[in-house]
C-alpha positions as CSV (number, residue, x, y, z in Angstrom):
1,X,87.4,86.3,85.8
2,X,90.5,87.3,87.9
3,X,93.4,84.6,87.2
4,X,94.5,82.8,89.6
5,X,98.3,83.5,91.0
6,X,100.8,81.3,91.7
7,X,104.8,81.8,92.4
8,X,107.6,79.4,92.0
9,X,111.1,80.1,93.5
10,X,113.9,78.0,92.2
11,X,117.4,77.7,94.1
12,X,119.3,75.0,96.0
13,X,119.8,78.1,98.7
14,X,116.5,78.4,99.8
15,X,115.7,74.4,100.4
16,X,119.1,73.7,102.0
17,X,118.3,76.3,104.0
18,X,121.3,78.3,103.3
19,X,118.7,81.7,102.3
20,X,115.3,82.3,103.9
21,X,113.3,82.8,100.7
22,X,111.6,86.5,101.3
23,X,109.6,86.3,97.8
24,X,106.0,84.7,99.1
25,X,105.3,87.0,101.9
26,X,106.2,89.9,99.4
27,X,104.2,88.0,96.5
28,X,101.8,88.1,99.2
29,X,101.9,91.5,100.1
30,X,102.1,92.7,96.6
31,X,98.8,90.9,95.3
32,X,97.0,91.7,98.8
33,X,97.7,95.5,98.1
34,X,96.0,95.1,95.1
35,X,92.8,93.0,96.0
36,X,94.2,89.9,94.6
37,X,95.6,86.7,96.3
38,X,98.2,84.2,96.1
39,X,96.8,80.4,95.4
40,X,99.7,78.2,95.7
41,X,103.8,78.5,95.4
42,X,106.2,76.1,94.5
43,X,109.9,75.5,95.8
44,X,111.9,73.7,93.1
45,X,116.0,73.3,93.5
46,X,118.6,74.0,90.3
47,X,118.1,70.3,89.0
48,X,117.1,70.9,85.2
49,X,114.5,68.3,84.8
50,X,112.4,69.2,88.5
51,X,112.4,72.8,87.0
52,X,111.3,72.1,83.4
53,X,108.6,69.7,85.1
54,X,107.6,72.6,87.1
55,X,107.5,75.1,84.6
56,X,105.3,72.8,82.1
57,X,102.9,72.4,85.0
58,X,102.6,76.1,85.0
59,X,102.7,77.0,81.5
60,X,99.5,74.2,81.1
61,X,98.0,75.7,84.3
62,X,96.3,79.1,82.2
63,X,97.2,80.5,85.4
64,X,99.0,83.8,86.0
65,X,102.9,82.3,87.6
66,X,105.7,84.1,89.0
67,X,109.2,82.5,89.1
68,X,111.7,84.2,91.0
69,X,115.4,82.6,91.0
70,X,117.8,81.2,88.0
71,X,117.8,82.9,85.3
72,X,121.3,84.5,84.9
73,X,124.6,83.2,82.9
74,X,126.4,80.8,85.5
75,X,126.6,77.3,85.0
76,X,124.0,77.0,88.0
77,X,121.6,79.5,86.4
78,X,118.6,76.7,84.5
79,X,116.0,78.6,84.0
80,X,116.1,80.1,80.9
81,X,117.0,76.8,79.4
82,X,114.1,74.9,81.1
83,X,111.5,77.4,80.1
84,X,112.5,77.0,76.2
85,X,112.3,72.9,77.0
86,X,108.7,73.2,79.0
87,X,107.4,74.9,76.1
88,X,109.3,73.4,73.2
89,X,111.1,76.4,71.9
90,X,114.6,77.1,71.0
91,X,116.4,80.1,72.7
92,X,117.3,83.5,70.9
93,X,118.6,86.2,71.9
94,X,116.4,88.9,72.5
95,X,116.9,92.3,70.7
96,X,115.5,94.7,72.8
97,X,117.0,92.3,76.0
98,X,120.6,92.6,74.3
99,X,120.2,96.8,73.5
100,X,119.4,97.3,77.7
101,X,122.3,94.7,78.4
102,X,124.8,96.2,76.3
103,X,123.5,99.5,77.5
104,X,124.3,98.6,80.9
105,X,127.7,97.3,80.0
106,X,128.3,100.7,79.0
107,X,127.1,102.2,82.0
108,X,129.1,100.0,84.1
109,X,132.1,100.3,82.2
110,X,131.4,104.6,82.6
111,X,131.1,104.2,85.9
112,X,134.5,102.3,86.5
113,X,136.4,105.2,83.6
114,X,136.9,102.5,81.6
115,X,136.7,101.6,78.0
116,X,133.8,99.5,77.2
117,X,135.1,96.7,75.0
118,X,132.4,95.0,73.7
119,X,133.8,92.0,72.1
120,X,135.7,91.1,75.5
121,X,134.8,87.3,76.5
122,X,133.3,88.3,80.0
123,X,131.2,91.2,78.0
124,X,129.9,88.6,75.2
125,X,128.9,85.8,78.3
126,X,126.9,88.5,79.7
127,X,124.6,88.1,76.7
128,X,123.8,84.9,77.4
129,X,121.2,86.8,80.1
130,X,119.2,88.0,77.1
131,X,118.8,84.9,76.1
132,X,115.3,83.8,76.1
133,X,112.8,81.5,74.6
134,X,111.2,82.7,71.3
135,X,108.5,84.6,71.4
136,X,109.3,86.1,74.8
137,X,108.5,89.4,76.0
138,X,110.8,91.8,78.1
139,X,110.0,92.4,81.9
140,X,111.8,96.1,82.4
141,X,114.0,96.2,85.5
142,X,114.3,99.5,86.9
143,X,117.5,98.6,89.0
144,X,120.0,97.6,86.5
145,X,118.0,97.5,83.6
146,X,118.6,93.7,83.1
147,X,115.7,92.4,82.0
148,X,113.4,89.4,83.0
149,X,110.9,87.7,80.6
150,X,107.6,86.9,80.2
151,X,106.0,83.5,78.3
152,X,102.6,82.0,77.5
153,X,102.6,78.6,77.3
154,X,99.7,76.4,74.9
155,X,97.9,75.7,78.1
156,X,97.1,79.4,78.7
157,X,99.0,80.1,81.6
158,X,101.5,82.7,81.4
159,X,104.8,82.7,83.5
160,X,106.9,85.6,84.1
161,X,110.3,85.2,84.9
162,X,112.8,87.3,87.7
163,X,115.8,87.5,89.4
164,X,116.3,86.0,92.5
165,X,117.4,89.4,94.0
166,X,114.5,90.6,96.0
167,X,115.8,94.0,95.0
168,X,115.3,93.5,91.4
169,X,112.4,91.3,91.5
170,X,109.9,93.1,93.7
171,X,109.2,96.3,91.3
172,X,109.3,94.3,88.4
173,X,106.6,92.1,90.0
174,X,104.5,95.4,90.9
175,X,105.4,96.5,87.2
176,X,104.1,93.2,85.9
177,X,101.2,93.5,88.2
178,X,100.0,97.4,87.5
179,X,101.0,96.9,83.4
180,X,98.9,93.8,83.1
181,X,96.8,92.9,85.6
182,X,95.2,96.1,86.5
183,X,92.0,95.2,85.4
184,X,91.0,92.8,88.2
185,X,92.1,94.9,91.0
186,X,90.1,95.4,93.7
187,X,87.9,93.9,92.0
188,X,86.4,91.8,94.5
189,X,87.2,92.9,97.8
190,X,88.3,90.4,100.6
191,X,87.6,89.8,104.0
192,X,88.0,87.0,106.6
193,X,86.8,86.9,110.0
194,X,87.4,84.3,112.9
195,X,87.3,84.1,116.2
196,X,89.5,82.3,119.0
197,X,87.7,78.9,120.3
198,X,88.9,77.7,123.5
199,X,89.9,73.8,123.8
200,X,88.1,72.7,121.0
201,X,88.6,69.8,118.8
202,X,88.7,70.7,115.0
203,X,86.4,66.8,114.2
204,X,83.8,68.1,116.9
205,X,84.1,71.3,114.4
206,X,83.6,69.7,111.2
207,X,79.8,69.3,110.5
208,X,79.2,73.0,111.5
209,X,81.9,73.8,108.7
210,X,80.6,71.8,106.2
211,X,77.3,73.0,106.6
212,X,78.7,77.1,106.5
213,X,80.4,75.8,103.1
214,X,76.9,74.2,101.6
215,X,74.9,77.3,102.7
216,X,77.4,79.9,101.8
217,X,79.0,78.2,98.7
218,X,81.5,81.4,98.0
219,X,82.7,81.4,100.8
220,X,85.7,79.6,102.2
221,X,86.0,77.8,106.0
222,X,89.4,77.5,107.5
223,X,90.5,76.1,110.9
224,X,93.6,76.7,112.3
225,X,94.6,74.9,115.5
226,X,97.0,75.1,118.3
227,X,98.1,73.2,121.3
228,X,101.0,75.4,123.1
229,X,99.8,79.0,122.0
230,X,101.4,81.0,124.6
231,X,98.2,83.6,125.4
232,X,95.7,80.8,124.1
233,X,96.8,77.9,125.0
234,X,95.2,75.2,123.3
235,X,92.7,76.3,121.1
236,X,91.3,77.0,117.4
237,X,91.2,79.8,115.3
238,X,87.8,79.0,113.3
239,X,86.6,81.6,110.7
240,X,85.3,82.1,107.1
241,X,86.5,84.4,104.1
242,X,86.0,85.4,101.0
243,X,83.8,88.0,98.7
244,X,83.4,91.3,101.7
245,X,79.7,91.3,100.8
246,X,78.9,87.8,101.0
247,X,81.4,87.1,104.0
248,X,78.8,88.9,106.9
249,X,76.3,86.5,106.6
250,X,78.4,83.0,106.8
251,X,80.0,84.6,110.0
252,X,76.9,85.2,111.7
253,X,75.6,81.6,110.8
254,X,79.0,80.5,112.2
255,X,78.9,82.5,115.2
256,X,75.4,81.2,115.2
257,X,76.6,77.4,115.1
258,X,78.9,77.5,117.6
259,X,76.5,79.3,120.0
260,X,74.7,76.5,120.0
261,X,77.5,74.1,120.2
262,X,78.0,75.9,123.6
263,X,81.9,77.2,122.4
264,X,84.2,78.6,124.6
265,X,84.7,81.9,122.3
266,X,87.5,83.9,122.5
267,X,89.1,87.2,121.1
268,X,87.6,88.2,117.3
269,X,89.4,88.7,114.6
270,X,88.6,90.6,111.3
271,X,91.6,90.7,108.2
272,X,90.9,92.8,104.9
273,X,92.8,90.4,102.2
């Protein structure tokens, strides 16, 4: 079965609203490109025990998570340290994580025509970002070769963990994504269509969209209302998705339903997912 996909994003910055958090719609983006779909995200500031909580939840969830956010070497980095607590592991430096950091060092230090000096206290701290739970894998980053991590957790879900730095943690996402997940791409194609229903209220709605969701089980109903739409004005935007194939059918039933309702129909709307 395709896993199900879920993101968590971990910093103070994005709920104090200091940074607008750009990760879902690129989650969203990424996934979509490949057929697949995002089922839930989580926001989670740096307090320790909200992010071990979080991460237990996911590791339990046999869901496929993304965390973006936390997991460097200053004092308000947590997540490396709550990921070893949700899953009751120590933390050990990683050998191949600490040959790409300490080959970086060297490339930095290269760069600047200095001597790398690897026993210098700032050089040794920057260790600390190889750091990981036992038993974790590498997640290559092709930016500054810093790596994330990947986990699975008793529950069967798997979390893999990146940067905060949309720059480093978008292509190892899509790495992440096309190394692992390849198999369920495309797999099953998705589609929603709606349609715009003029001054209609969503409880007059509800039985036709309960029965669409009895009679066409896989696929999904949604209802999305508005009262000051500038071109609508008040209205609804009512449509079904799910599976391409199986999608044709429930629309016409609903198109059908609200026919006979007598709806005030509006502008339609098709969206390949």
């Amino acid at each position: 079965m395709t896993p199900t996909f879920g993101l968590i994003i971990v910093g103070d910055e994005i709920l104090s609203g200091k940074r607008a958090d750009k990760h879902m719609p690129k989650v969203i983006e990424l996934l979509s490109a490949r057929g697949l779909s995002l089922a839930y995200a989580d926001y989670v500031g740096d307090n320790p025990d909200r992010i071990a909580a979080t991460l237990q939840r996911a590791f339990a969830s046999g869901d496929v998570v993304f965390s973006c956010g936390g997991i460097g070497a200053t004092p308000d980095d947590h997540t490396r340290q709550c990921a070893a607590r949700a899953l009751g592991r120590e933390l050990v430096l990683h050998t191949e994580a600490e040959a790409l950091i300490r080959e970086r060092m060297q490339d930095v230090a290269r760069e600047q025509g200095v001597l790398y000096e690897p026993d210098r206290a700032d050089n040794v701290h920057r260790l600390n970002m190889g750091v990981f739970p036992a038993g974790a894998r590498i997640i290559p980053n092709p930016y500054n070769k810093i790596p994330g991590f990947s986990c699975d957790g008793e529950g069967g879900g798997t979390v893999h963990f990146v940067p905060g730095f949309p720059v480093m943690a978008w292509p190892m996402i899509e790495g992440v994504l096309d190394h692992h997940y390849a198999a369920f791409f495309n797999r099953t194609p998705q589609t929603e269509q709606s349609v715009v229903v003029y001054g209609a209220m969503e409880a007059a709605l509800t039985p036709l969209m309960e029965h669409i969701e009895k009679t066409h089980p896989e696929v999904r109903v949604f209802s999305l209302p508005s009262v000051d739409h500038p071109q609508y004005g008040r209205h609804i935007e009512l449509g079904v998705k799910g599976p391409a194939s199986l999608v044709p059918a429930a629309w016409l039933d609903l198109k059908n339903g609200l026919h006979e309702f007598g709806a005030n129909c509006g502008p339609e709307l098709v969206r390949n997912l």
